[in-house]
N, C-alpha and C positions, 0 to 999 in steps of 0.2 A: 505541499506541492504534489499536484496527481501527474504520473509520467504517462501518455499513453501512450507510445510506443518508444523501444527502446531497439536505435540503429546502429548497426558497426559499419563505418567507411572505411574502403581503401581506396587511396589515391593508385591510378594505375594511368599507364602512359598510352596504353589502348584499352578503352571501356567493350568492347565487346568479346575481348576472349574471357577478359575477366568476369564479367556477368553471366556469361554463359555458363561458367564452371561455378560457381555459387550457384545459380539458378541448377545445374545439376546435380549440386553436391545434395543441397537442401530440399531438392523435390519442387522449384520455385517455377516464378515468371521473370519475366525481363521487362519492366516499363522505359522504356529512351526515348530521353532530353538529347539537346545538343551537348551538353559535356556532363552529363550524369543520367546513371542509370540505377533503377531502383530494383529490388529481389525480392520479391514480396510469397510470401506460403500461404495459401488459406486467406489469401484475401489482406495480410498485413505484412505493413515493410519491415525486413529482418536484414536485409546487407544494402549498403550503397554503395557506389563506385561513381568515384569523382574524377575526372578528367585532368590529370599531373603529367603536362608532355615530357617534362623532366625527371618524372619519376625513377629514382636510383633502389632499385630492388635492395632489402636487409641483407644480410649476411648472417647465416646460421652456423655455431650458435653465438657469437661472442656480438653478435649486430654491429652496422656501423648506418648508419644503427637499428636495432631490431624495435621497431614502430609499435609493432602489435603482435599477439599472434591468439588464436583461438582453438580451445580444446574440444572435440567432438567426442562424444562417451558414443560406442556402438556396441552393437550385441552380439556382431559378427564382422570380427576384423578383417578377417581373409577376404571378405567380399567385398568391405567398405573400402580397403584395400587397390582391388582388381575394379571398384568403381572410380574413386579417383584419378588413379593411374591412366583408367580409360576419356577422363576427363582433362586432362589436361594437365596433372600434379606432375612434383620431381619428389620422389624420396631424398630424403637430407638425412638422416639416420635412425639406424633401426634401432628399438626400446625392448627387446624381448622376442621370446618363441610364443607364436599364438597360442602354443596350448599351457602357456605358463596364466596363474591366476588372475594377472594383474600384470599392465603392459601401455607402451604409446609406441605410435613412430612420428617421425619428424619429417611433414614435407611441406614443399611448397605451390601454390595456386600459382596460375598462369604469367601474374607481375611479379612471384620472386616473394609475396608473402608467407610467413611460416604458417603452419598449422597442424597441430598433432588429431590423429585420430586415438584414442585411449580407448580400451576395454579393463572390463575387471568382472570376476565370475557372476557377481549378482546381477549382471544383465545379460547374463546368458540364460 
């Protein structure tokens, strides 16, 4: 089986906060459908957001339940940081002092998804 693209969805109960903040996070676009919207980088789809008017945001960390959650390796935490935040995230807990070697913190995109951003020295 050849995959050629490989998408992660979240169900979210409004598709345009949620796309926008993907489309930010990731440097992306926004292509909209009537209940789904696509995230695509460089020309290929990498997040979808599907249209759940009921959607019941997880609960960090013990979920009720926690759906999914996706890890972001950066190279500069502080800014990956003050770029989310400025996007639209909620910190949910903090993993460390940025000048420690290796670290995450714990937050969530605009529908209450979790998402860590992680560092560790060798992408610095």
């Amino acid at each position: 089986m050849k995959i050629a693209h490989t998408v992660t969805v979240f169900d979210a109960a409004e598709l345009a906060p949620e796309s926008r903040f993907w489309a930010g996070v990731l440097g992306g676009t926004v292509d909209e459908e009537d209940d789904w919207h696509m995230v695509s980088v460089d020309g290929a789809p990498r997040v979808g957001i599907q249209l759940a008017p009921n959607h019941v945001p997880p609960q960090w960390p013990d979920g009720t339940p926690q759906q999914i959650h996706l890890d972001l390796w950066v190279a500069d935490i502080a800014a990956a940081h003050d770029e989310v935040m400025a996007l639209g995230a909620k910190l949910l807990e903090t993993g460390g002092d940025y000048a420690s070697a290796e670290g995450f913190q714990v937050y969530a995109d605009p529908a209450g998804h979790p998402f860590c951003l992680c560092w560790h020295e060798s992408l610095r």
